[in-house]
PDB file of N, CA, C and O in Angstrom:
ATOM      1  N   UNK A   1     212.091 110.339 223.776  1.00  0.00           N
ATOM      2  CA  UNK A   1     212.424 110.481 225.177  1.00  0.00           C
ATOM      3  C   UNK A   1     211.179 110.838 225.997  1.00  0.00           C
ATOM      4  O   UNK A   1     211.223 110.391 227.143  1.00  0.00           O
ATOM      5  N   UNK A   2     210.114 111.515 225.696  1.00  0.00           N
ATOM      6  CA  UNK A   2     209.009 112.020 225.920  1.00  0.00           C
ATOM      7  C   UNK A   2     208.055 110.744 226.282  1.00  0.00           C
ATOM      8  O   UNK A   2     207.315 110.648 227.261  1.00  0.00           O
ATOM      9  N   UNK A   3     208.308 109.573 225.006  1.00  0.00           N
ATOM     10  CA  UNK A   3     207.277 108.352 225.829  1.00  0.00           C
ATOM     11  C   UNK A   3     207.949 107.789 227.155  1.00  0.00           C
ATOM     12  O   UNK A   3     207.324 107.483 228.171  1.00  0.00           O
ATOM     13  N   UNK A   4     209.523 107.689 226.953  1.00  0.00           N
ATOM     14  CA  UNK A   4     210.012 107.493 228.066  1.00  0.00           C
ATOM     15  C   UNK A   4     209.533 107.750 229.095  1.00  0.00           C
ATOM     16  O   UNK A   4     208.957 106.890 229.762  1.00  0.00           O
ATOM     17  N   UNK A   5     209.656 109.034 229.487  1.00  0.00           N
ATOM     18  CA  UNK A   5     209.023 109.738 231.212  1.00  0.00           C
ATOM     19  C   UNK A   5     207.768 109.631 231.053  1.00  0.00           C
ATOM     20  O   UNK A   5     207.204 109.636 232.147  1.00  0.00           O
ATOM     21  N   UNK A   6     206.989 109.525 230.091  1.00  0.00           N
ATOM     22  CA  UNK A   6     205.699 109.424 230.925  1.00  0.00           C
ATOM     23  C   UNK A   6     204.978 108.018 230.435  1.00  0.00           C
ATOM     24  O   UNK A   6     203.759 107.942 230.284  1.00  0.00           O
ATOM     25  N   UNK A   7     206.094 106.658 230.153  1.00  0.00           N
ATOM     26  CA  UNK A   7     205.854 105.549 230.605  1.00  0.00           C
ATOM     27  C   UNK A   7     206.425 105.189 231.836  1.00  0.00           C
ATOM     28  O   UNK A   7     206.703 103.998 231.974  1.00  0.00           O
ATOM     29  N   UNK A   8     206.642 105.908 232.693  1.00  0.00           N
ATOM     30  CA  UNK A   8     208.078 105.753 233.790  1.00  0.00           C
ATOM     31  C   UNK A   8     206.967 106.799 234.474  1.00  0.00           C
ATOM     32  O   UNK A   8     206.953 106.352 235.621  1.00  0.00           O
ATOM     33  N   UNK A   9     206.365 107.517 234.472  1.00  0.00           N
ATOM     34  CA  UNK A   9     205.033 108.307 235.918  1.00  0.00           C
ATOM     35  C   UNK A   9     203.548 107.342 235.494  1.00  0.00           C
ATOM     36  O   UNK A   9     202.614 107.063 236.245  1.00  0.00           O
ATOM     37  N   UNK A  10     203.707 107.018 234.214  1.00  0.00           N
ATOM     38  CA  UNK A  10     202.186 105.889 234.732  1.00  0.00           C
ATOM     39  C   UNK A  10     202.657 105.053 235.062  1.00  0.00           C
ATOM     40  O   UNK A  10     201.811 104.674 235.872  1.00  0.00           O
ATOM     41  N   UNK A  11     203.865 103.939 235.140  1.00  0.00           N
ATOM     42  CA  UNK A  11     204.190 102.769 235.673  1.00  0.00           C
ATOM     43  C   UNK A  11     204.334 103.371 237.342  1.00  0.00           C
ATOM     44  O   UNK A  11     204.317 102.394 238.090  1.00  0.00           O
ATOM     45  N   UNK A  12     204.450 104.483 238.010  1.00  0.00           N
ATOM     46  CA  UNK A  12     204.883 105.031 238.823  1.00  0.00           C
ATOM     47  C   UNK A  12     203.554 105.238 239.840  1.00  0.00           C
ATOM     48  O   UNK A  12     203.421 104.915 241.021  1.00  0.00           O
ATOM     49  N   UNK A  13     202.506 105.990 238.793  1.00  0.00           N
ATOM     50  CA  UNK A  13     201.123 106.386 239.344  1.00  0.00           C
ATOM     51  C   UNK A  13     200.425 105.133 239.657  1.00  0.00           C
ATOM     52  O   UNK A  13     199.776 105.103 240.702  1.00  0.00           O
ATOM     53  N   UNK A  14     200.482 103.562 238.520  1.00  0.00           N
ATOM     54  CA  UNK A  14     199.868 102.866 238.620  1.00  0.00           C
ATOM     55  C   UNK A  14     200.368 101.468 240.025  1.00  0.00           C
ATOM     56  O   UNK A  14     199.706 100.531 240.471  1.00  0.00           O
ATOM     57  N   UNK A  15     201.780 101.940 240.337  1.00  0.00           N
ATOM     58  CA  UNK A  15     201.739 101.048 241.690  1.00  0.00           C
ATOM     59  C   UNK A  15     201.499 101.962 243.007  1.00  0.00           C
ATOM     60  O   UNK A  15     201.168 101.548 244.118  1.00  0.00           O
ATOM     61  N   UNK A  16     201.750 103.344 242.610  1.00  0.00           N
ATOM     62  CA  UNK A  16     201.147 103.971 243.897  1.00  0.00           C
ATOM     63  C   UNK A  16     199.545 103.808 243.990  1.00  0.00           C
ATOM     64  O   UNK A  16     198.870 103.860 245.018  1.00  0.00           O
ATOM     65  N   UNK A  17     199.174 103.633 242.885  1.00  0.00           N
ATOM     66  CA  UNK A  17     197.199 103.361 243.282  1.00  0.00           C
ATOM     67  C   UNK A  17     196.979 101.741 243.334  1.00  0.00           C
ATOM     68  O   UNK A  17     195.802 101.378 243.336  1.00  0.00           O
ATOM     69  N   UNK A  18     197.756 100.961 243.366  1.00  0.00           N
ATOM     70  CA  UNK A  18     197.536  99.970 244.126  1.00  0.00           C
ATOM     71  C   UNK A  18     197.709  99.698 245.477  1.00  0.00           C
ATOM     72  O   UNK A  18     197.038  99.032 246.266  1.00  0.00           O
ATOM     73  N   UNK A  19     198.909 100.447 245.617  1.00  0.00           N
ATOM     74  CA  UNK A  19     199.466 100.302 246.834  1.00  0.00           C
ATOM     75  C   UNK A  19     198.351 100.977 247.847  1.00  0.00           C
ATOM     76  O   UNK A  19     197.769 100.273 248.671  1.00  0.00           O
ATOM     77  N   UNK A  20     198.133 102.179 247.745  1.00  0.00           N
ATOM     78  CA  UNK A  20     197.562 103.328 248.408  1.00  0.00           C
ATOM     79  C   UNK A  20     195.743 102.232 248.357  1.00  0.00           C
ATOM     80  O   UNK A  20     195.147 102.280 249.434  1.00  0.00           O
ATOM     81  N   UNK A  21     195.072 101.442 247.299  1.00  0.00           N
ATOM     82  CA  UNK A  21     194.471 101.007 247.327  1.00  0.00           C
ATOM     83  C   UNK A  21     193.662 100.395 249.043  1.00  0.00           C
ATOM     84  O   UNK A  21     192.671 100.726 249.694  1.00  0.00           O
ATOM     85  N   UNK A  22     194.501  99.618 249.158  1.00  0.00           N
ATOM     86  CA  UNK A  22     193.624  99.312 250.120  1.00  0.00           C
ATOM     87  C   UNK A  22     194.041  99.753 251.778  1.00  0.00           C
ATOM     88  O   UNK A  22     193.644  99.294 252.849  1.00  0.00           O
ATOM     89  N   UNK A  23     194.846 100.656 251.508  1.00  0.00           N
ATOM     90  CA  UNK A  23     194.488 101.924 253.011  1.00  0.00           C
ATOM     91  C   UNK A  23     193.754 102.603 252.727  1.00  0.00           C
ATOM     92  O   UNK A  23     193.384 103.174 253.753  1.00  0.00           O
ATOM     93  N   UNK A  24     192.813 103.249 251.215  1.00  0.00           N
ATOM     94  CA  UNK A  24     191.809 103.627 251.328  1.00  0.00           C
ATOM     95  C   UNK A  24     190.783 103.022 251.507  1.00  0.00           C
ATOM     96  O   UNK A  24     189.986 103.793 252.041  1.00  0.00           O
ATOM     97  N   UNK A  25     190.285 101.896 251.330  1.00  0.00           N
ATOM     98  CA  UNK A  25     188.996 101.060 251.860  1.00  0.00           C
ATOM     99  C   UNK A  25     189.264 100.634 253.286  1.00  0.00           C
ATOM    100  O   UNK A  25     188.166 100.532 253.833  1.00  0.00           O
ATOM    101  N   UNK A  26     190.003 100.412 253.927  1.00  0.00           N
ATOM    102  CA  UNK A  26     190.738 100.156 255.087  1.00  0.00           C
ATOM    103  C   UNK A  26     189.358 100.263 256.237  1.00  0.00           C
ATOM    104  O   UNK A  26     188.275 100.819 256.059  1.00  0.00           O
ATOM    105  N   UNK A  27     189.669  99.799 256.984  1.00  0.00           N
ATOM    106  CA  UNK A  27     188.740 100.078 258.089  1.00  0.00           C
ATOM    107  C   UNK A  27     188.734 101.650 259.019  1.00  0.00           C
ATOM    108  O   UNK A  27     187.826 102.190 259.651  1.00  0.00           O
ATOM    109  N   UNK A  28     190.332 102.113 258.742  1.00  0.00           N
ATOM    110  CA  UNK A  28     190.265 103.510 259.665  1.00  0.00           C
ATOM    111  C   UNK A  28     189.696 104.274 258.734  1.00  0.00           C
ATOM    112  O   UNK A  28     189.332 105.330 259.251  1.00  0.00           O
ATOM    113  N   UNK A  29     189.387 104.208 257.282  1.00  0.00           N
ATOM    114  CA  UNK A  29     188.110 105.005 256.666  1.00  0.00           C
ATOM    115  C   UNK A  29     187.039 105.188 256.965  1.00  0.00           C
ATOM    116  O   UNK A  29     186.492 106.290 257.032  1.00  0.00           O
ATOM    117  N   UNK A  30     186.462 103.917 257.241  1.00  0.00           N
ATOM    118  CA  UNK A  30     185.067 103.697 257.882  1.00  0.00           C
ATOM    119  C   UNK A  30     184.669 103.787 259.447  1.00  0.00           C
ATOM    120  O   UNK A  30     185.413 104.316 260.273  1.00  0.00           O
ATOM    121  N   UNK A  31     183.680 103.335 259.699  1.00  0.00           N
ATOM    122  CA  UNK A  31     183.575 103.136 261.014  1.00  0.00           C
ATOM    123  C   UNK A  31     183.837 102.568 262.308  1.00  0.00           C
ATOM    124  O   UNK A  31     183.271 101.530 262.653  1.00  0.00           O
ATOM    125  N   UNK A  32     184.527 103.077 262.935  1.00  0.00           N
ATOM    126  CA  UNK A  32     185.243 102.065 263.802  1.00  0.00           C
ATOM    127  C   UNK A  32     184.103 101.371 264.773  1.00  0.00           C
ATOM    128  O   UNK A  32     183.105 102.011 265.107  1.00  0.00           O
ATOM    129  N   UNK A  33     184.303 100.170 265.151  1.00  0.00           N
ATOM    130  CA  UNK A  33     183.761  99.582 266.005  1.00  0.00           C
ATOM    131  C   UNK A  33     184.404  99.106 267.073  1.00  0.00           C
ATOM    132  O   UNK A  33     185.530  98.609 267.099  1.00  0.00           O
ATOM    133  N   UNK A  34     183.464  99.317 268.179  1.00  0.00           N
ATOM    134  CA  UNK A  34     184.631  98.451 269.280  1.00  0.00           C
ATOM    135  C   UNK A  34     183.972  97.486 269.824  1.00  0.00           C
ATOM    136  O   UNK A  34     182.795  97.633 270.150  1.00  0.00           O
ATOM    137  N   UNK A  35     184.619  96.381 269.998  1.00  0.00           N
ATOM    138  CA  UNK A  35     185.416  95.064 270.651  1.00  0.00           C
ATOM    139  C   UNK A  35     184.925  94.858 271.917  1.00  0.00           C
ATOM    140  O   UNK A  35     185.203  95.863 272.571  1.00  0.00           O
ATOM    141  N   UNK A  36     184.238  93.929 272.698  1.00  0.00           N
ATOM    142  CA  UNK A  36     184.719  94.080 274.092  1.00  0.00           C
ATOM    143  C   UNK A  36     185.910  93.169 274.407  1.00  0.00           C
ATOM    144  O   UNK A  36     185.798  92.009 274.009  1.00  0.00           O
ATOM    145  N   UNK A  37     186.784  93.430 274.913  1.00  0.00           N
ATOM    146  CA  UNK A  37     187.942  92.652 275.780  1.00  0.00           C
ATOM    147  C   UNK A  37     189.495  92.747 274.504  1.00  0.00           C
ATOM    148  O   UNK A  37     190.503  92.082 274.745  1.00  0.00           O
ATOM    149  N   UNK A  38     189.423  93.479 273.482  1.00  0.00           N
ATOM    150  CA  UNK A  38     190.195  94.121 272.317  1.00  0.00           C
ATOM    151  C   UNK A  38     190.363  95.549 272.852  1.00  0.00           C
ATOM    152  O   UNK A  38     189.531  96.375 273.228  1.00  0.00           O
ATOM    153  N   UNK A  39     191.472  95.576 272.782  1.00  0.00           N
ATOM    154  CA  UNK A  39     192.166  97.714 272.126  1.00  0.00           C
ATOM    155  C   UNK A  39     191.267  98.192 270.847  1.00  0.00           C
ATOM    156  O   UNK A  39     190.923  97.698 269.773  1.00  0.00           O
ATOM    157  N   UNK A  40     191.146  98.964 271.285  1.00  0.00           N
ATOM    158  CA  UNK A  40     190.661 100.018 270.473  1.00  0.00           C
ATOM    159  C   UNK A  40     191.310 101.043 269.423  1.00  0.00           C
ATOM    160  O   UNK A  40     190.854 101.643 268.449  1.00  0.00           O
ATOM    161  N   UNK A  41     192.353 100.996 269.931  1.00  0.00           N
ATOM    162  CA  UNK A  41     193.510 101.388 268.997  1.00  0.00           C
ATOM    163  C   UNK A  41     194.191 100.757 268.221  1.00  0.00           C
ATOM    164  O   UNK A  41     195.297 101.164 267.866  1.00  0.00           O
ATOM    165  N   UNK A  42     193.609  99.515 267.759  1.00  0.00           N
ATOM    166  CA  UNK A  42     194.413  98.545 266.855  1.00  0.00           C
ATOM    167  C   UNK A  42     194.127  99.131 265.473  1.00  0.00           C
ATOM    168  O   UNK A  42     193.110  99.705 265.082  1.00  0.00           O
ATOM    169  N   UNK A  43     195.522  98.788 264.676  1.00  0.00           N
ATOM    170  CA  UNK A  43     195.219  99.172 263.174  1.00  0.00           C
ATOM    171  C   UNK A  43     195.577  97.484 262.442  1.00  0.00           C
ATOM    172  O   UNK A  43     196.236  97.232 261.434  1.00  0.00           O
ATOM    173  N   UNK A  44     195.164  96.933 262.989  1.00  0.00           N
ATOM    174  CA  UNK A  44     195.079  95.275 262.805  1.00  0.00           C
ATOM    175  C   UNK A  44     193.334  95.677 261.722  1.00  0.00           C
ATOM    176  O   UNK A  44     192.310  96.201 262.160  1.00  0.00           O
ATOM    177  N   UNK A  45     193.551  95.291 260.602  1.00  0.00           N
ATOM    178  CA  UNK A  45     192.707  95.195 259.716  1.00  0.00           C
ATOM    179  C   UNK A  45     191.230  93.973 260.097  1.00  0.00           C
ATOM    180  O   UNK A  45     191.455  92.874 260.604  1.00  0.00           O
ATOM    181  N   UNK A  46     190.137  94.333 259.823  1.00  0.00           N
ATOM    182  CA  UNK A  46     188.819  93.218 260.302  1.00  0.00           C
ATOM    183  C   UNK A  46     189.155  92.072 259.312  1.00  0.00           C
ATOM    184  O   UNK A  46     189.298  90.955 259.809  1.00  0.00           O
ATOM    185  N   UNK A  47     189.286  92.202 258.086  1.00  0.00           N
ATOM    186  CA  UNK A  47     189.595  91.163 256.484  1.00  0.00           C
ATOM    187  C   UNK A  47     191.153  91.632 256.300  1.00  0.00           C
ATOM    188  O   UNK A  47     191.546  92.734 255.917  1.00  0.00           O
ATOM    189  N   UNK A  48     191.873  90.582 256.648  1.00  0.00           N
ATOM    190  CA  UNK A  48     193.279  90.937 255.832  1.00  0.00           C
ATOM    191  C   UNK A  48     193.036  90.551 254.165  1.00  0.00           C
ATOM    192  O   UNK A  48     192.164  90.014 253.482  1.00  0.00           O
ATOM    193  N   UNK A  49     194.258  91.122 253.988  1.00  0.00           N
ATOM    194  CA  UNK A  49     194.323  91.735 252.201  1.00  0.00           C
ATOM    195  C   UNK A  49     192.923  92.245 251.735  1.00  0.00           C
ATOM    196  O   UNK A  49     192.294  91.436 251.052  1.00  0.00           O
ATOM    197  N   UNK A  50     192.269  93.558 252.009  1.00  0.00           N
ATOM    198  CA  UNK A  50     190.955  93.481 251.625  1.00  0.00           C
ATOM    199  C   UNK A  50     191.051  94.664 251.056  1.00  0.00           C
ATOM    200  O   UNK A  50     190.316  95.595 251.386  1.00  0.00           O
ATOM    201  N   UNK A  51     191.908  94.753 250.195  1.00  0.00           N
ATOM    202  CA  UNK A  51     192.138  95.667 248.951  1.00  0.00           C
ATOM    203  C   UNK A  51     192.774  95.288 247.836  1.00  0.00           C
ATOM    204  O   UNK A  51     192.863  96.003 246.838  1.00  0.00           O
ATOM    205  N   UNK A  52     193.325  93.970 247.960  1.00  0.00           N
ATOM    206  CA  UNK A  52     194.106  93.528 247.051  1.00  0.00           C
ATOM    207  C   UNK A  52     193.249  92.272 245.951  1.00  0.00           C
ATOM    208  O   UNK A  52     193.670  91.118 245.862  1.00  0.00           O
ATOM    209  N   UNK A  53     192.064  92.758 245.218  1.00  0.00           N
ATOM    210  CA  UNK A  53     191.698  92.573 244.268  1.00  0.00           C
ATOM    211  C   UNK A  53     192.130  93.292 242.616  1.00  0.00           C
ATOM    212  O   UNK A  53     192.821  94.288 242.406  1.00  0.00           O
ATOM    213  N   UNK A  54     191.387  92.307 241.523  1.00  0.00           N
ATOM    214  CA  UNK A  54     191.421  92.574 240.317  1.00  0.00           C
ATOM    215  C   UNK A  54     190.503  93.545 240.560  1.00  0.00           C
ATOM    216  O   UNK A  54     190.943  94.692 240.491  1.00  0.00           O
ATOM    217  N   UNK A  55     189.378  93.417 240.818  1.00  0.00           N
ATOM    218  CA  UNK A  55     188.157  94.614 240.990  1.00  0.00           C
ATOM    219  C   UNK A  55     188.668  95.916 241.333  1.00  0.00           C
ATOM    220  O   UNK A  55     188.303  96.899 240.688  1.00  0.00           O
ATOM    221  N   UNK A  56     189.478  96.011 242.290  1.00  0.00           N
ATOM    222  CA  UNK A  56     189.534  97.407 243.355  1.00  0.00           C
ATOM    223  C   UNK A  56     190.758  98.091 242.809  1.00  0.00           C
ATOM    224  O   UNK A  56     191.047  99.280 242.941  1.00  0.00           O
ATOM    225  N   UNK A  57     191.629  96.882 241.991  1.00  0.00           N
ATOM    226  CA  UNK A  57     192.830  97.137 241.274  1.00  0.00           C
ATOM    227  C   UNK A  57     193.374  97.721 239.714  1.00  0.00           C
ATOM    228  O   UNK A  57     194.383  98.038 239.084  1.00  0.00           O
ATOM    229  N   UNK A  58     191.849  97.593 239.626  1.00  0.00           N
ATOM    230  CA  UNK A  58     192.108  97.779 237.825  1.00  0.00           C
ATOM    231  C   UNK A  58     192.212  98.814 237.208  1.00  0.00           C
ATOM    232  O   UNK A  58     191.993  98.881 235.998  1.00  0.00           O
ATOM    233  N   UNK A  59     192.675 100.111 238.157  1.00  0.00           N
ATOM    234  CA  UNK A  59     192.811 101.323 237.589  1.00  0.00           C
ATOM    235  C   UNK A  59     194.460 101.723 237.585  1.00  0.00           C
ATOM    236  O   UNK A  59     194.967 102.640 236.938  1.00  0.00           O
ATOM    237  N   UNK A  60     195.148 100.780 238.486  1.00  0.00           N
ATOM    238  CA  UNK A  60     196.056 100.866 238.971  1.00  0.00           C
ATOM    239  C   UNK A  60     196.797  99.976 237.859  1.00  0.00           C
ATOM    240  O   UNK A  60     197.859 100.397 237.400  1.00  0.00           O
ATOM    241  N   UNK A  61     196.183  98.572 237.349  1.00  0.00           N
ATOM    242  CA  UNK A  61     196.810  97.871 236.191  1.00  0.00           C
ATOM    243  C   UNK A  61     196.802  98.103 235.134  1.00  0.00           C
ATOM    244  O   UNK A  61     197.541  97.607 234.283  1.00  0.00           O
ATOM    245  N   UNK A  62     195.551  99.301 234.896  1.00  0.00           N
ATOM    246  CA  UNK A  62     195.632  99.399 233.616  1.00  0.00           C
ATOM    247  C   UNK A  62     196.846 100.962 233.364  1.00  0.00           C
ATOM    248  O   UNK A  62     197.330 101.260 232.272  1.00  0.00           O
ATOM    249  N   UNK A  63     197.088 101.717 234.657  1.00  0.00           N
ATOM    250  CA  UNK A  63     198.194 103.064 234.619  1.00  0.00           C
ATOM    251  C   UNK A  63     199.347 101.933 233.887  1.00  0.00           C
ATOM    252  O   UNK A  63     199.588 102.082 232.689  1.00  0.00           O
ATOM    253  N   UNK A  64     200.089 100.721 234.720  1.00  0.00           N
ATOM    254  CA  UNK A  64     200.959  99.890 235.036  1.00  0.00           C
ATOM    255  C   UNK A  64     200.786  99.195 233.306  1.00  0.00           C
ATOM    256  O   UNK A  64     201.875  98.954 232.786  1.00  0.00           O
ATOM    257  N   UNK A  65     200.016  98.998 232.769  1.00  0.00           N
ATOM    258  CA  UNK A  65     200.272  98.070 231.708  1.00  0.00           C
ATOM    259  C   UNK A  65     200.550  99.641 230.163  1.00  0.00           C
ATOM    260  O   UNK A  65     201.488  99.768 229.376  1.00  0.00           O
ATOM    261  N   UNK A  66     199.653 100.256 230.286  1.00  0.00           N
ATOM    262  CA  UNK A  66     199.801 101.837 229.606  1.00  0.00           C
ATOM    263  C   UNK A  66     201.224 102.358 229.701  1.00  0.00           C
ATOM    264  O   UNK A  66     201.883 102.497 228.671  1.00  0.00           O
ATOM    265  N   UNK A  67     201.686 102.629 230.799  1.00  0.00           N
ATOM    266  CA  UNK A  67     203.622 102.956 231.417  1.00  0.00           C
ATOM    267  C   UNK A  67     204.079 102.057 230.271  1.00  0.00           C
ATOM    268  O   UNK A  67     204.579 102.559 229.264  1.00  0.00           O
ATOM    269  N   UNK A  68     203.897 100.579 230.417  1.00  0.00           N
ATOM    270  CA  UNK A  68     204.887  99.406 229.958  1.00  0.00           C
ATOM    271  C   UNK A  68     204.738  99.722 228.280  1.00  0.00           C
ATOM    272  O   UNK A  68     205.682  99.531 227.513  1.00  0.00           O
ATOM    273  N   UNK A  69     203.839 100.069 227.976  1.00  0.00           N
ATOM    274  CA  UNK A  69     203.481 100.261 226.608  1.00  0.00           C
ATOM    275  C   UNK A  69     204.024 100.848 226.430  1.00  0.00           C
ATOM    276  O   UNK A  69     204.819 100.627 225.516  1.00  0.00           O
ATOM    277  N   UNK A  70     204.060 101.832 226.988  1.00  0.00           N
ATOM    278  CA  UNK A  70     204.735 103.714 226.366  1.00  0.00           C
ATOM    279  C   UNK A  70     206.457 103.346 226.538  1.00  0.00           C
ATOM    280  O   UNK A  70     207.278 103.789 225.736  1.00  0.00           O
ATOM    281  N   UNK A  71     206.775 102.618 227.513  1.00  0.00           N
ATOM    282  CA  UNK A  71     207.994 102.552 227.516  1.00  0.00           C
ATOM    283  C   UNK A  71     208.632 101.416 226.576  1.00  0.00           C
ATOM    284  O   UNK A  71     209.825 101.439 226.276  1.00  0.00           O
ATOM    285  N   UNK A  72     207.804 100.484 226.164  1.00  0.00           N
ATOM    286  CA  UNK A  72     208.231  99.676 225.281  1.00  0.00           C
ATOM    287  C   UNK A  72     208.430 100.489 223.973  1.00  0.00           C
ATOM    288  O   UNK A  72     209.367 100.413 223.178  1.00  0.00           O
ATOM    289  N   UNK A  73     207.367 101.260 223.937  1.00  0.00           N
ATOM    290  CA  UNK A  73     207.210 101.994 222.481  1.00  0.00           C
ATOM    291  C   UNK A  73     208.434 103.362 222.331  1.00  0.00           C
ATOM    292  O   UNK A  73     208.963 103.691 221.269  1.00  0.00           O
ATOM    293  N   UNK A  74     208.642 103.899 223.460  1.00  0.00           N
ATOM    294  CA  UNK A  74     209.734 104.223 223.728  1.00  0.00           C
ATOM    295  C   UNK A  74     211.223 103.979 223.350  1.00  0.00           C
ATOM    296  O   UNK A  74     212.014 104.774 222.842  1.00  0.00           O
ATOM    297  N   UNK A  75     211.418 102.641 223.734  1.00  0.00           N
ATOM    298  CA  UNK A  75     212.260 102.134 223.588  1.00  0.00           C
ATOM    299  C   UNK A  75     212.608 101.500 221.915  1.00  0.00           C
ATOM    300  O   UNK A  75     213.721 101.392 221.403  1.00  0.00           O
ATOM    301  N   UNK A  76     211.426 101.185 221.379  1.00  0.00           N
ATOM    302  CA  UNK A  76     211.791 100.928 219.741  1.00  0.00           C
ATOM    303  C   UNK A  76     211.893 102.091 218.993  1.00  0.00           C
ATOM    304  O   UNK A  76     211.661 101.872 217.804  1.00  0.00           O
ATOM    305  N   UNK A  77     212.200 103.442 219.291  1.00  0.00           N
ATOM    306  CA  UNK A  77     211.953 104.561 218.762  1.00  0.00           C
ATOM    307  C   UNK A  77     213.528 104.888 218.300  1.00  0.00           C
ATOM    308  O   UNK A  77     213.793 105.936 217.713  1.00  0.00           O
TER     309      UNK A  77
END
């Protein structure tokens, strides 16, 4: 039962650090720049999807594939 829950918080941890992924590289991290004849208050991204790599992702797939393990292994127990 023990691999259970904690294949079920890394499958858990590993889509929250994808998800959370790329609002941390995000542009309101960095430096804002302004626009002439644009708002300034836009949270309209400069690169859309510009967190959603294998690169930026692979800490997050490898929580997500570790969970699946533990819960597979779990489950033949």
């Amino acid at each position: 039962m023990t691999l259970i829950w904690l294949g079920v918080l890394l499958v858990f941890g590993g889509v929250l650090q994808m998800a959370f992924q790329p609002i941390w590289h995000g542009r309101l991290s960095g430096r804002r720049r302004l626009r002439t004849g644009q708002p300034s208050g836009t949270l309209e991204p400069e690169r859309p999807a510009s967190g959603f790599g294998l690169k930026s992702n692979w800490p997050g797939l490898v929580l997500l594939a570790l969970g699946a393990a533990f819960l597979l292994a779990g489950a033949t127990v």
